[in-house]
N, C-alpha and C positions, 0 to 999 in steps of 0.2 A: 306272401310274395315269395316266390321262388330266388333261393339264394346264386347270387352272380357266378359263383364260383361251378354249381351244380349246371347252370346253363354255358358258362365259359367250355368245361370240358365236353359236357352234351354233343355241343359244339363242333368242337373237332372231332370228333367221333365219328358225325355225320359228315363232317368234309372227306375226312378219310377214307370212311366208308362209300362216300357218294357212288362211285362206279359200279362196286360186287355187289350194295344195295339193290342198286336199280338193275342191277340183271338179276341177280337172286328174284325180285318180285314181279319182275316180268315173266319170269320160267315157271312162279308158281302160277299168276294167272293165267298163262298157257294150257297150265295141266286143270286149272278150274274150266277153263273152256272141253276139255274131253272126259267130265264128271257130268253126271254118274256116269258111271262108265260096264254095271252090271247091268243091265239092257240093253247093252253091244254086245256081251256075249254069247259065243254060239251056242245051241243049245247041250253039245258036249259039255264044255267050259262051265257053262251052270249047271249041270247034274253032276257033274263030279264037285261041284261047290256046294251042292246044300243035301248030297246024299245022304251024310251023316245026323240031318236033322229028321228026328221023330216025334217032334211034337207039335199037333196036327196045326195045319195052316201057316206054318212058316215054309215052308217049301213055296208055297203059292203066293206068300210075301217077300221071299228071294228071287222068287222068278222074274223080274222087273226092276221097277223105281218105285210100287208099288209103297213103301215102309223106308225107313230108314236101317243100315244094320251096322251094326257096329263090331268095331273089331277089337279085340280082346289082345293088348300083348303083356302078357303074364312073367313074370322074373321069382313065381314061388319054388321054393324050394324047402325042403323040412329044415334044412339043416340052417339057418339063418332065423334067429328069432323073430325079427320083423319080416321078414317071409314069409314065414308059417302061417300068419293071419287071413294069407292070399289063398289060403289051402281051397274055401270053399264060394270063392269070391264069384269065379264064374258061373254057377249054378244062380247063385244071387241075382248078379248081378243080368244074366239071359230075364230069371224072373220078372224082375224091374225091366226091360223092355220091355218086353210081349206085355206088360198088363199096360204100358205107354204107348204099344198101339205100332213097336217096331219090334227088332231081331237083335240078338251078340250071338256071334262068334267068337272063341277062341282063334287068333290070327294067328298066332305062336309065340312061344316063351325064347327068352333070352338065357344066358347065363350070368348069375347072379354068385360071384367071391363075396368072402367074408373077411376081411380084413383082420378080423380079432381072431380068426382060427387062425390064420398064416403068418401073424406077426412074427417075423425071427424065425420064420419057414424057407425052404428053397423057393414055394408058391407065391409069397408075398413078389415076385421078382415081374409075376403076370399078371398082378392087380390093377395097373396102369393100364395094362396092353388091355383090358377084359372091356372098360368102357368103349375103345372103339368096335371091339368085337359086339357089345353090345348091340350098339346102331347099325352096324352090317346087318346081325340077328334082325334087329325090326324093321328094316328096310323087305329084307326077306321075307316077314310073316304080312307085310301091309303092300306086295306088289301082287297080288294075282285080282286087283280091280274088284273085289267085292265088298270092299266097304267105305260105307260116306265118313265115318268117323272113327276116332279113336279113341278107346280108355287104356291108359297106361296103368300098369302095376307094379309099381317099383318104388323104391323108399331109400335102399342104402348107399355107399358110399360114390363106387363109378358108374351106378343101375342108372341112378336118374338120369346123370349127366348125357349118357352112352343114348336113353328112351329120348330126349331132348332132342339129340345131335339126327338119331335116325327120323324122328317125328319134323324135324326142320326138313329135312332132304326129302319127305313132301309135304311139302308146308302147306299146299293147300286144301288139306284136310282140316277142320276142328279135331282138337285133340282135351280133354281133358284127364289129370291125374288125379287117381286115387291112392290116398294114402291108407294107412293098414292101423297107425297108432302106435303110441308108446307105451312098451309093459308098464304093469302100477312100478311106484319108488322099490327100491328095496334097501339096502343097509347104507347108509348115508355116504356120500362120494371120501368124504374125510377119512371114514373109515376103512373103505378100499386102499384108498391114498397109504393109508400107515400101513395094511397089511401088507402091501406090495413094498415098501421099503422093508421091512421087517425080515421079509424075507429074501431083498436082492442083501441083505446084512447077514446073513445067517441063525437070524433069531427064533425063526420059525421055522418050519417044516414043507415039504410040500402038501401034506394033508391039510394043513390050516389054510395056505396060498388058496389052492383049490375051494375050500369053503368059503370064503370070502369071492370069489370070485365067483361063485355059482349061487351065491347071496345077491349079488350085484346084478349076475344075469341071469333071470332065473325062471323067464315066462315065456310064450307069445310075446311078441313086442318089438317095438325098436327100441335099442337101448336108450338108456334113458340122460347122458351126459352128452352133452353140446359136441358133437363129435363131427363130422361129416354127412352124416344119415340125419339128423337132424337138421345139421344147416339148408341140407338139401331140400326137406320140406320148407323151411323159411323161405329159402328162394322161389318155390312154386306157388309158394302164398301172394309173397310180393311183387311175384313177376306176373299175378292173375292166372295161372295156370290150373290152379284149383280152387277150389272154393273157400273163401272167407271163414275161417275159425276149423276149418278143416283139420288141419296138421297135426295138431297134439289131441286128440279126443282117442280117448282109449280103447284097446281091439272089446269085441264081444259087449260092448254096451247097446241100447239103444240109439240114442243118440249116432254112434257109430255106424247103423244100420244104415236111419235115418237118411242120414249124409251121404251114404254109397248110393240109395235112391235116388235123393237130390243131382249128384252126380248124373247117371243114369239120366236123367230129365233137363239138364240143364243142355248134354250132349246134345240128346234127342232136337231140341229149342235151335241150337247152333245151326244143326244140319237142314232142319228145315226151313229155317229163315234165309237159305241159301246167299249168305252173306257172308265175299269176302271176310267181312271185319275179324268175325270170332273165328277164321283161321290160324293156326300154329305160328302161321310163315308172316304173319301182320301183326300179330300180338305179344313177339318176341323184333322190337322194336329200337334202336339207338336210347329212348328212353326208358325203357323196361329192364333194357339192361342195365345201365346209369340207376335204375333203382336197385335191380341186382347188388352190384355192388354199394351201394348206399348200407341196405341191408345186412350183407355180413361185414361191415364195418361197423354198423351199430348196436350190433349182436355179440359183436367177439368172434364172427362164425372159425367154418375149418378153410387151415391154409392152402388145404388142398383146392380152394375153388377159384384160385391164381391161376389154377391148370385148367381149371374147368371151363370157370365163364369166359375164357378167351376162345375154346372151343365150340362153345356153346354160342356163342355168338359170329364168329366165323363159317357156320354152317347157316347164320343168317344173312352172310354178306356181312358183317356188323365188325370192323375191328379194332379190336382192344388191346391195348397192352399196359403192365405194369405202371407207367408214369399216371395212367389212369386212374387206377386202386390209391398211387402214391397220395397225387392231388387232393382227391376227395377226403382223402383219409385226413387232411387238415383239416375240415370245415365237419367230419361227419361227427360227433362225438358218442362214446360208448355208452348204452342205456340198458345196458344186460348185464348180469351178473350170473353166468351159469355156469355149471362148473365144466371144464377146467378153471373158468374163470373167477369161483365164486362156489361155494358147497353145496348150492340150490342145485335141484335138476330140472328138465326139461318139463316134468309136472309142476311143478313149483312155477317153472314159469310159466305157465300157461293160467295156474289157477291168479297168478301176480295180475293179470292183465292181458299176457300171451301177446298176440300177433296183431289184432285188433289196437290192442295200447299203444304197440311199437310204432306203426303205421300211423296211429293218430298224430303222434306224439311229433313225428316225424315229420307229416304233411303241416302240421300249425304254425315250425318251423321253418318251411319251406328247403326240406333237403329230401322231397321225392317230387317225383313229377306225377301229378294226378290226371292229367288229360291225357291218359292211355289207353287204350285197348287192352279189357280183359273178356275171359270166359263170361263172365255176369253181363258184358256189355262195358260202355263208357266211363270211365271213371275209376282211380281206385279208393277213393272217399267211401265206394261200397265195400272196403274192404278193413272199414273201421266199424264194422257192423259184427257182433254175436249172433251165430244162429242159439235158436231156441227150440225146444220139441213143443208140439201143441198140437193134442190127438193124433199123435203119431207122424207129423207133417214140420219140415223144418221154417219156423218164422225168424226171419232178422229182426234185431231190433239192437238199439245203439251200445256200440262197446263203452266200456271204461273211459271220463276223460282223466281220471286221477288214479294213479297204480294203485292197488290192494298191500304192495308188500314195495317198499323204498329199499330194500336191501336186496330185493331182488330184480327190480324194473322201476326206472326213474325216466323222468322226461327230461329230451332234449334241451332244457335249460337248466334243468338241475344234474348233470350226467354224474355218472362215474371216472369218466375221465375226456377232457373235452375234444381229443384226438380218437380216429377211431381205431380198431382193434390189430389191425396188418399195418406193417410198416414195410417199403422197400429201401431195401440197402445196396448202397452201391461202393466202389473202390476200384484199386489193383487189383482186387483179387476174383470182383466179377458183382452182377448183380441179382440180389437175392431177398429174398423176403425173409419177414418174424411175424409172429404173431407176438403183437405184445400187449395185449388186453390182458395177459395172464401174471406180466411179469411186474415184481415188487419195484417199486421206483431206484433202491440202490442197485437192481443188478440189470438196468437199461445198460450200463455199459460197462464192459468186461475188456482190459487189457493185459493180455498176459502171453505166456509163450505156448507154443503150438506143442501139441502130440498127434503125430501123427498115425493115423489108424487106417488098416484096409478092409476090415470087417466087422462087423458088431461082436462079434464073438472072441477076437483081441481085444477090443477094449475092454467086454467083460472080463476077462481073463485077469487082465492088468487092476483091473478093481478088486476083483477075488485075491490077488497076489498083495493088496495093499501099495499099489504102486503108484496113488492117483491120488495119495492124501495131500493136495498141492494146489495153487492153485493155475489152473492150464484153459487152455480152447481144444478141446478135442475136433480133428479133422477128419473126414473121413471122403475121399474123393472117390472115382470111380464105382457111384451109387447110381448114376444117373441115367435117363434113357436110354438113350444109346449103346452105353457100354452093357445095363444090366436090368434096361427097363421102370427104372427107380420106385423103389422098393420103400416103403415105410419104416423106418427106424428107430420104432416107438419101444422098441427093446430097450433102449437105452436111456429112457423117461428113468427110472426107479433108480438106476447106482448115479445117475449125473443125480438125479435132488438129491439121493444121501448126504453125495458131497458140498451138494450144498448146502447141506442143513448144516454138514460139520463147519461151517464159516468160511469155506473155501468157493473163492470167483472162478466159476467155471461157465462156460457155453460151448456149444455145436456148430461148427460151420461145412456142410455138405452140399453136393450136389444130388444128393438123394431128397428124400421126403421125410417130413417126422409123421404126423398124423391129423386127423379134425381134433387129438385130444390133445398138441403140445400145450407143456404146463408151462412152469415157474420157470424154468432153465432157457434164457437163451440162446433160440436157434436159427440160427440164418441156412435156410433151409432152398430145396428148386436152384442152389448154383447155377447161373449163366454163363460162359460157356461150360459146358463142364470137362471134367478132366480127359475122357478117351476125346476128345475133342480140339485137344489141344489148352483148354482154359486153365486159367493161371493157378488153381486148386491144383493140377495133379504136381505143383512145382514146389511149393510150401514144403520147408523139412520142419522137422523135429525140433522144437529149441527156438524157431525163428518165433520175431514177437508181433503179436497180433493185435486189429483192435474190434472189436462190433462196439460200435452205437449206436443204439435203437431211439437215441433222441435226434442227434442228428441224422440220421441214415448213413453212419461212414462205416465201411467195412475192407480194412487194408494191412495189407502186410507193412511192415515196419525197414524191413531188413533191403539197403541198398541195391543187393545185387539179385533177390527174388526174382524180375522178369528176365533177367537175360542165361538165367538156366535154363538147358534143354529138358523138354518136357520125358515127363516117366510116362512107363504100361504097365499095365495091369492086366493077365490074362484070365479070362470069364468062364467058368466051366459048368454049363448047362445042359448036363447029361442027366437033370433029374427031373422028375414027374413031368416032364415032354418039354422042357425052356427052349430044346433047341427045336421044338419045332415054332419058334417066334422068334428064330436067328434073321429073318430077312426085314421081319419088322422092326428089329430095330436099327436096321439102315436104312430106314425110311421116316421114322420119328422124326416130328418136328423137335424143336428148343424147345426150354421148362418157359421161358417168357413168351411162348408161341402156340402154349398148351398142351406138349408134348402128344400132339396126336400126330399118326398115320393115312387121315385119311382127311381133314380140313385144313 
């Protein structure tokens, strides 16, 4: 039975939504009514569409409604490890049509940042902004009317969300995503963990940092620690968006192949059954999302998809906000252990039971809704199902109902922790989220007095200086959209745990970002309003006393006279690697609670 609480908010969701809903899916079946729409083109329009194709008889299967063809939009790049997988996907994946009896094309590639090259860069400031640019990109490569469907390629942090946002904005296509896979383990996340203190301590060297680090990421692949890139596959599992046991199967194997095929085929299946249902714009749903969130609450996922999935369902008509996540997050309990959250990775969890168990584990429960629309068709009950190779061909057959590893994947009655992994906090000071699936039960709540910081790089300073053996709330305003595009500030993950390993109550409170990987240290992270905004973060001095509680959800300054100070500035200087040419967008950014996009 479907728990009260999961259909209470459902609920409102859909009240709220009622109106963009129903014109969102009226506009998409509008545009189903003028598909296909490559046999309306002139005969110009099609020879400049399939000039490029040399390999014999697809020309004469583009020239029509003849075949189905599909359009490729591509996010590889060398420079991204879980990218790199994408390197030879098109060739593949063209293959796998034409022997199913249709056509790919390359529609066009998106830009795809890295988050972990930029950390504590001037770039990290554009990483926010890159997801909308994204869905522009694919709006771009999927409007010139040549293709009935899509395969997305994209895996990491803003790629998906950005392929999602633009693939909603024609929703009436089928879309399905392929994923790339997670490089094999490499040196145990514990052990990064230390080397990266080790060194924000001065115990180590940069030659050592380095090696540890290039231990940790050292292949093809997507990284392999519950970070954003990963949760983001979790979402496309349980939002139905790709196929069942898809997500973590690793690059260059069979099986992997396999799967790309299967993809390939299932497309193909969509488009020809000329059926609403397995559209984009029907399948990302009031309930799909409501499992969205279910999922990275029961995962631990990244905090980052407070920004996301409000976006990502706003381009469905669908809207969400934070009291949302809040709600659920009583009833959803945590049944992941991965690390950040846990020293398992993302292969550990997958071999524990993976995404099949979670699912299972979840529906028996009653905290997803299974009468949804996925890529598979009806149901996400099919999405407790392992695929299996057999002669070269993928067969389902029933997942896990009991985990492999309890230390690493427990069921919904026996969780890890009976609350799920996000918490929203609210106060005088604004409303803001934690993750705290990661955080030890004594340092849920932190009350001490404020230090005020305006860069990562003063705080670091002040830690190198010895000036932080204390215990404080480091603040740091002026991170956020608006003023500087909000920037990740996972620089600051390694001197905050030292201190707190040394016995010292510390946490973060910004209106910036921390990462998919915040650890132990709480961070009340996405500030609501934020500070160039006027919000009560840019008001906070030094000294004033502060509280976060991550059990209750309270987050407030202490000090009497805090609101009726006039608010401070902060001047933003984006003369490097081109920020000022993303000066307009961010007078156009929405709010951290609103998804901080520019363009839903």
């Amino acid at each position: 039975m479907t728990h009260s609480k999961l259909i209470e908010v459902t609920g409102r969701i859909r009240k709220r939504s009622e109106n963009s809903r129903k014109a969102y899916l009226e506009q998409c079946k509008k545009n189903v009514e003028r598909s296909v729409v490559r046999g309306k083109l002139s005969c110009g329009n099609l020879a400049h569409g399939f000039a490029g194709c040399t390999v014999a008889g697809e020309k004469e299967r583009l020239s029509g409604e003849i075949a189905p063809n599909l359009g490729i939009v591509t996010a590889y790049n060398d420079m991204l490890s879980a990218h790199k997988t994408y390197e030879d996907y098109p060739k593949e994946l063209r293959k796998y049509a034409r022997e199913l009896g249709g056509t790919a094309q390359v529609a066009g590639a998106t830009p795809a940042m890295c988050d972990g090259v930029t950390q504590g860069q001037d770039g990290m400031d554009l990483s926010l902004f890159s997801r909308d640019i994204i869905a522009l990109s694919s709006v771009i490569a999927l409007s010139h009317d040549m293709f009935d469907g899509v395969l997305n390629l994209g895996i990491c942090d803003k790629i998906v969300p950005g392929l999602v946002i633009g693939g909603l904005h024609l929703g009436h296509l089928p879309n399905v995503f392929v994923p790339g896979g997670p490089m094999p383990s490499g040196i145990p996340n514990e052990e990064k963990a230390r080397i990266r203190r080790e060194f924000a301590e001065g115990k180590i060297g940069r030659d050592e940092l380095l090696k540890g680090e290039s231990d940790s990421y050292h292949s093809p692949g997507t990284c392999t620690f519950y970070g954003t890139a990963n949760s983001n596959q979790m979402l496309m599992e349980i939002m139905g968006l790709q196929l069942p046991g898809s997500s973590f199967v690793n690059p260059d194997t069979a099986m992997r192949k396999a799967l790309n095929r299967a993809a390939v085929k299932q497309l193909m299946e969509n488009i020809q059954s000329n059926n609403f249902d397995s559209s984009i714009g029907n399948i990302v749903s009031e309930k799909t999302v409501v499992n969205a969130i279910v999922g990275l609450l029961a995962t631990g996922g990244s905090t980052n998809h407070t920004l996301h999935i409000p976006a990502m369902a706003k381009s469905a008509g669908i809207l969400v906000n934070w009291d949302d996540f809040s709600d659920l997050s009583e009833i959803v309990p945590l049944v992941a252990r991965v690390y950040p959250n846990g020293p398992a990775d993302i292969n550990h969890f997958h071999a524990s039971g993976g995404m099949a168990y979670v699912i299972r584990t979840l529906l028996d429960h009653g905290l997803l809704h299974e009468d949804v629309d996925t890529i598979c068709g009806k149901g996400l009950e099919r999405y407790t199902k392992d695929p299996k190779l057999t002669s070269g061909e993928i067969v389902y057959e029933d997942g896990p109902r009991e985990t492999y590893n309890d230390n690493i994947l427990r069921s919904a009655q026996h969780p890890f922790q009976v609350s799920g992994g996000l918490k929203v906090l609210k106060g005088n000071v604004g409303t803001a989220v934690i993750k705290s699936s990661a955080l030890d039960p004594e340092n849920h709540i932190v009350e001490a007095e404020a230090i005020v910081f305006d860069s990562q790089e003063a705080l670091m300073a002040a830690f190198k200086n010895d000036e932080l053996n204390k215990d404080f709330i480091a603040v740091l305003p002026f991170q956020g959209p608006r003023h500087k595009g909000m920037p990740e500030l996972h620089k600051l993950t390694p001197p905050l745990t030292v201190l707190q390993k040394r016995g010292y109550n510390v946490a973060l409170i910004t209106d910036g970002r921390m990462s998919g990987a915040s650890g132990k240290v709480p961070a009340a992270i996405h500030l609501s309003p934020e500070a160039c905004d006027g919000g009560p973060i840019g008001k906070i001095k030094t000294g004033d006393r502060l509280i976060l509680d991550a059990t209750t959800g309270r987050l407030e300054c202490l000090d009497e006279d805090f609101l009726t100070r006039p608010n401070r500035s902060l001047e933003y200087d984006d003369q490097t690697v081109g920020r000022n040419l993303f000066s307009n967008l961010r007078t156009l950014v929405s709010t951290s609670d609103h998804g901080a996009s520019f363009i839903v």
